[in-house]
C-alpha positions as CSV (number, residue, x, y, z in Angstrom):
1,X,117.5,101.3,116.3
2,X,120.6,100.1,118.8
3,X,119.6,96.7,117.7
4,X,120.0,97.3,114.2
5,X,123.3,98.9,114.3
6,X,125.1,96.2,116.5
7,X,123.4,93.2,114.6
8,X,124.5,95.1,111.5
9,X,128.0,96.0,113.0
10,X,127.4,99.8,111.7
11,X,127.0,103.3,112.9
12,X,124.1,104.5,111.4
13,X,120.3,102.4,111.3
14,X,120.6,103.2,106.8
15,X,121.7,100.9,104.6
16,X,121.4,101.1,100.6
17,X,119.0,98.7,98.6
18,X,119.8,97.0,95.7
19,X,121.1,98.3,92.7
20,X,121.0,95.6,90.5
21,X,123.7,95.6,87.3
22,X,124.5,99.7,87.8
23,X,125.9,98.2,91.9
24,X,129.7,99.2,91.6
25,X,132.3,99.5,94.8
26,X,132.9,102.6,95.0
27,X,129.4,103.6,96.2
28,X,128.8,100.3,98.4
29,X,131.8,101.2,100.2
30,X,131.4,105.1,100.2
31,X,128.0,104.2,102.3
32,X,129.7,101.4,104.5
33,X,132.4,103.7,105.4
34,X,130.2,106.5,106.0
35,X,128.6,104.7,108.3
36,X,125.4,102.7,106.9
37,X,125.4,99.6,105.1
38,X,126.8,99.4,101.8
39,X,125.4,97.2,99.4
40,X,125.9,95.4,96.4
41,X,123.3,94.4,94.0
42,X,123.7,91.0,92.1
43,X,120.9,92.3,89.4
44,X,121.3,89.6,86.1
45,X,125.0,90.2,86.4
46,X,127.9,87.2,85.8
47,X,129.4,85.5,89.2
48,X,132.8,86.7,87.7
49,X,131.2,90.6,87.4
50,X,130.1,90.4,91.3
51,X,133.0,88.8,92.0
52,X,135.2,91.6,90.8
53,X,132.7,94.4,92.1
54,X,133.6,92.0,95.5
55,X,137.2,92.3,95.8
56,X,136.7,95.9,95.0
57,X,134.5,96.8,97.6
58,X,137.1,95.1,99.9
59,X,140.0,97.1,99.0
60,X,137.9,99.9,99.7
61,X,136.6,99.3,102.5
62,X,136.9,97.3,106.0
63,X,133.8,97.7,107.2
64,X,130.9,95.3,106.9
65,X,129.2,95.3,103.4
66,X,125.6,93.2,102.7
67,X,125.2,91.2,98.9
68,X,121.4,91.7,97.2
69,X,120.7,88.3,95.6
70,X,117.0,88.7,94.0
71,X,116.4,85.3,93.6
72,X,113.9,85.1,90.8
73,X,115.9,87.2,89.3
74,X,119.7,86.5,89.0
75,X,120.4,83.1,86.7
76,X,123.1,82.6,88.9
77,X,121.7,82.1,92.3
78,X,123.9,78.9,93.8
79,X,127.0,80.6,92.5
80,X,125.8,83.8,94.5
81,X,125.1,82.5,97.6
82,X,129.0,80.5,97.1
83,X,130.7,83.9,96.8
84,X,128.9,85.1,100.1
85,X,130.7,82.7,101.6
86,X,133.5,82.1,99.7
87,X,134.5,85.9,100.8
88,X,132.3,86.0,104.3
89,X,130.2,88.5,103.3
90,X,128.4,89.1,106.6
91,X,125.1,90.2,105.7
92,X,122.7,89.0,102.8
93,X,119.4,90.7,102.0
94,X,117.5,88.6,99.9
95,X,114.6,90.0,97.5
96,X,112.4,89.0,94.3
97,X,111.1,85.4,95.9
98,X,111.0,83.1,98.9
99,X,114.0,83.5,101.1
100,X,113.2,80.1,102.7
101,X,115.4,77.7,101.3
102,X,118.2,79.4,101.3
103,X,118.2,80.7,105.2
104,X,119.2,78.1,107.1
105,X,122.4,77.4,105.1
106,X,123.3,81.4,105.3
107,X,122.9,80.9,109.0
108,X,125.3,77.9,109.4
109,X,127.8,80.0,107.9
110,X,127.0,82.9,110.7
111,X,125.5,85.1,108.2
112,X,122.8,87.8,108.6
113,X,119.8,87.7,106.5
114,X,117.4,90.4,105.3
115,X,114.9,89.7,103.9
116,X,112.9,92.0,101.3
117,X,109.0,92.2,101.4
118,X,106.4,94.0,100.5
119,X,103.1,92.7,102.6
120,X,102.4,91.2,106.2
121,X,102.0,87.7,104.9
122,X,105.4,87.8,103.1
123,X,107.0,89.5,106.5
124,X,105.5,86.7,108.6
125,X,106.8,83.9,106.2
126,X,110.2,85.3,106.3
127,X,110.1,85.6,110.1
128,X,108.8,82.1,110.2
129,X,111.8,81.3,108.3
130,X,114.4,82.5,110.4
131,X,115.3,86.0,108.6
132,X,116.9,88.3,111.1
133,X,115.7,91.3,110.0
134,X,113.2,92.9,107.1
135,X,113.0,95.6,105.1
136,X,109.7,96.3,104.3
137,X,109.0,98.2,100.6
138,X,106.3,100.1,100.0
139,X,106.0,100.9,96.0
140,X,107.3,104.9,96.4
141,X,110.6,102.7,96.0
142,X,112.3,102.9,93.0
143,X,112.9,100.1,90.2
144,X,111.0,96.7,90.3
145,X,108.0,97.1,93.1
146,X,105.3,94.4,94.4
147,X,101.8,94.7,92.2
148,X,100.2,95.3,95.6
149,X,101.2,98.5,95.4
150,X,101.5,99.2,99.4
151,X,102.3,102.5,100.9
152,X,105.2,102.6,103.4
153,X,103.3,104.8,105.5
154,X,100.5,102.3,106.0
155,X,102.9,99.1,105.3
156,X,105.6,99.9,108.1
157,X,103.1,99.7,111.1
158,X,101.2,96.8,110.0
159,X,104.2,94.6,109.5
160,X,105.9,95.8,113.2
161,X,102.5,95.1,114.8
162,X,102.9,91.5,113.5
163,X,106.6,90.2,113.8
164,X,109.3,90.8,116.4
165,X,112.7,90.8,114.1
166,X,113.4,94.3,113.1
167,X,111.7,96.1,109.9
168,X,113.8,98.9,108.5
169,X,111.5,101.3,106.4
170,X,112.0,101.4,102.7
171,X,110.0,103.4,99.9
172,X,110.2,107.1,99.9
173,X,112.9,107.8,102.3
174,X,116.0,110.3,101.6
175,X,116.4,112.4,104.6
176,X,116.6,113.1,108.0
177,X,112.8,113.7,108.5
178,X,112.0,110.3,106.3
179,X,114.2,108.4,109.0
180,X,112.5,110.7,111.7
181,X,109.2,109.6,110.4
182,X,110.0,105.7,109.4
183,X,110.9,105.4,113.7
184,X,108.0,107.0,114.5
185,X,105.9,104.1,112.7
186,X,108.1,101.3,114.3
187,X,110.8,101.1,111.8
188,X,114.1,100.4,113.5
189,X,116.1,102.1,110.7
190,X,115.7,102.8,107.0
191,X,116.7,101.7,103.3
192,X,117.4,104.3,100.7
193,X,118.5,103.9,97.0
194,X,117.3,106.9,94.8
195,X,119.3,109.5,97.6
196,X,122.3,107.3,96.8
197,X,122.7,108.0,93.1
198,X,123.0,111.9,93.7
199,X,126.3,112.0,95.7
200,X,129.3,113.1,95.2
201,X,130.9,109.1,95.0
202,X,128.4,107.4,92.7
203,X,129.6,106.8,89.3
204,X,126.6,107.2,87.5
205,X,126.1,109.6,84.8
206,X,125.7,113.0,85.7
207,X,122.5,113.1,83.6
208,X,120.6,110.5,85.6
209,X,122.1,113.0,88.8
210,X,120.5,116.5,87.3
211,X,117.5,114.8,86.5
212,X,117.0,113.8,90.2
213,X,117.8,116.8,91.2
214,X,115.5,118.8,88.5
215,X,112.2,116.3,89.6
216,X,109.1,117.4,91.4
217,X,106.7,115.4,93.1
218,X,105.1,113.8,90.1
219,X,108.2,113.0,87.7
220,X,108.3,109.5,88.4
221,X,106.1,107.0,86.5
222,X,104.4,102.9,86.9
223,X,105.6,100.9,83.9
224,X,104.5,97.5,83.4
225,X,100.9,97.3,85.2
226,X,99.2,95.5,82.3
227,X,101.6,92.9,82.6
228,X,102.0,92.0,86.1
229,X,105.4,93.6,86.8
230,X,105.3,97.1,88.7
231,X,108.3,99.4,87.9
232,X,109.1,103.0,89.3
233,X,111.0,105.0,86.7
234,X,111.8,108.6,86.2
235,X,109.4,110.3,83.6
236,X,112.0,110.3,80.4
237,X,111.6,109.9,76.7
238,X,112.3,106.5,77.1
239,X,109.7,105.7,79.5
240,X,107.5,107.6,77.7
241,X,108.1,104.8,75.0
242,X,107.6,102.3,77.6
243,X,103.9,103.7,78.2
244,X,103.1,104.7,74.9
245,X,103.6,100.6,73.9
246,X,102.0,99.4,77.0
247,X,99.0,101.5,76.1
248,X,99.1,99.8,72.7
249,X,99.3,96.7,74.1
250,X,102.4,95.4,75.1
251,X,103.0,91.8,75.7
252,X,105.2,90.4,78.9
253,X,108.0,89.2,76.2
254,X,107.9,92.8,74.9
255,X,108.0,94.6,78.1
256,X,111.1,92.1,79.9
257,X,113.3,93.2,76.3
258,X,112.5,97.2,77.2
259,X,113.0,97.2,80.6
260,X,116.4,94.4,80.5
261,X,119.4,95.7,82.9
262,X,120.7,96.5,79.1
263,X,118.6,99.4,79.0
264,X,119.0,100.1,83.1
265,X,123.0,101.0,82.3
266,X,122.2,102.3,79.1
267,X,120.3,105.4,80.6
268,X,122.0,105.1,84.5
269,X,125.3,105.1,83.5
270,X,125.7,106.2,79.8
271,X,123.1,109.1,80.4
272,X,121.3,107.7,77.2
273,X,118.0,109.0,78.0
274,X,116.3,108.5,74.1
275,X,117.3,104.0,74.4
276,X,117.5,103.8,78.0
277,X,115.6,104.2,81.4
278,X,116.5,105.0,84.7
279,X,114.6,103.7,88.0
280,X,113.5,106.8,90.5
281,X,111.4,106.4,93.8
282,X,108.6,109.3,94.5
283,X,111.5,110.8,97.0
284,X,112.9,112.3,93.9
285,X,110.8,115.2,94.2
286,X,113.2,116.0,97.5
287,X,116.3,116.1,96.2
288,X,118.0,119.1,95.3
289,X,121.9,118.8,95.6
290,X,124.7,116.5,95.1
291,X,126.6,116.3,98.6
292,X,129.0,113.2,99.8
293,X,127.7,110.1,101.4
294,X,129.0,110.9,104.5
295,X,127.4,114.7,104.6
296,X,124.5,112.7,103.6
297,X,124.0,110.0,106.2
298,X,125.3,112.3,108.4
299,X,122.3,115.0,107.3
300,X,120.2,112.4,107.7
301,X,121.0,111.5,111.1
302,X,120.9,115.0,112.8
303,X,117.8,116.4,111.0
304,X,116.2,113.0,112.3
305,X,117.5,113.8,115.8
306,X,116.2,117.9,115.3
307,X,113.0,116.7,114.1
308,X,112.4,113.7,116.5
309,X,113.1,116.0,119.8
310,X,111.4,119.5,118.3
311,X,107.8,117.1,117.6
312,X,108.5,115.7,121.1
313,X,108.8,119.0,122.8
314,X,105.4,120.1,120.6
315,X,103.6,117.1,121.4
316,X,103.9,117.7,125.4
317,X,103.1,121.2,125.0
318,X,99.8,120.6,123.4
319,X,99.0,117.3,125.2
320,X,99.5,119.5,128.9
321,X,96.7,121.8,128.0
């Protein structure tokens, strides 16, 4: 966990995932300043929108922030990589296809890469590659999963048993005993984005917020099985459209038009729940109030610490028997 925070220049082993076109500044640097990793999500957005969510983020801030790029994703993925270092972003996490290529160049500009994966094989590529650290997902994430469909609970060991970069834990983590439990597996720190979007700093609409808030443990849904391309969403009218289509028979065309980042700010930040959808991981069920990032992370840290020391004091009392 030390590792993680001096390669990462931050306090606390949590940094935010990707938010694709609902990333804004005010949230990436809430989290940086708080003490994780703040992050901003490229998503299908313009090189002129990052850029300006950029400059933002560094009148906000000071501290070290990290760019998402999902490659396969963005249309935009040389101009990306030129605003990294155009405005030395420090850290890049790279998700949504081979991080290979792209590596070696990040490096020569003394840039940290993370790379995104969901399996062992993908975790050894990208270690093969030269990625400095991981973040494996398991598909409790929120938002656009791998069709594995791995848990983090069983994903997390496997991949630290096979690589020696660091693998921070992503996929059903929002508090202090989900960090507690993620270092327990080997994780040397964590990756949260559904927490995120119920604080106090996050612009987002304060429907998407009560919804979160108002989940339990099964209010979160799977579009897009039938056509290859796994998405976690919170259970709302409009993803009850989504399934109701897919049922019928949707076809890949039909299901990329639904589920476009048009729809993603429709419901996230308009609160348009009837035309538009917003992504949820399974750790919705755990959320129940709206505090700041910083009481947050700062939650997070010392339940982990409570947890972490009470389980150790258990564990030798029952072991001494």
């Amino acid at each position: 966990m030390k590792h993680v925070t001096n390669q990462l220049n931050i306090k606390y082993p949590i940094i935010q995932g990707g938010m694709g076109n609902i990333s804004n500044a005010a949230l990436t640097a809430a989290v940086s300043e708080a003490g994780g990793l703040g992050t901003i999500g490229c998503g299908t957005m313009t090189p002129d929108e990052v850029e300006k969510i950029i400059l933002e983020t560094k009148l906000r801030t000071n501290k070290p922030f990290a760019l998402n790029i999902p490659i396969n994703v963005t249309h935009f993925l040389t101009d990306m990589l030129n605003l990294v270092i155009k405005y030395k972003i420090p850290i890049v996490s790279l998700s949504a296809g081979n991080p290979a290529p792209h590596i070696r160049m990040l490096h020569e500009h003394g840039i940290t890469v993370i790379a995104v994966i969901a399996s062992v094989k993908h975790a050894k590529k990208a270690e093969e590659a030269g990625a400095d650290l991981l973040v494996a997902e398991g598909y409790e994430a929120a938002g656009i999963n791998s069709s594995l469909e791995l848990t983090t609970f069983t994903l997390i060991p496997q991949i630290v048993e096979r690589v020696k970069v660091p693998v921070l834990a992503a996929g059903g983590v929002g508090d202090g005993k989900g960090l507690a439990a993620a270092l327990m597996l080997g994780a040397s720190g964590v990756q949260i984005g559904t927490r995120l979007i119920a604080t106090k700093e996050a612009p987002f609409h304060d429907t998407y917020k009560q919804n979160l808030i108002h989940a339990n443990d099964t209010d979160t849904v799977i579009v897009g099985r039938s056509v290859g391309r796994v998405r976690r969403m919170l259970k709302t009218p409009y993803a009850q459209k989504l399934l109701k289509t897919e049922d019928q028979g949707m076809t890949l065309e039909e299901y990329i038009e639904m589920t476009s980042e048009k729809q993603h700010v429709m419901g996230a930040v308009l609160g348009d729940l009837e035309n538009g959808f917003i992504n949820s991981g399974q750790v919705a069920g755990l959320i129940s109030c709206i505090p700041s990032v910083k009481e947050l992370l700062d939650s997070m840290i010392e339940e982990a610490k409570i947890h972490i020391s009470r389980s150790a004091k258990d564990f030798a009392a029952f072991t001494s028997k």
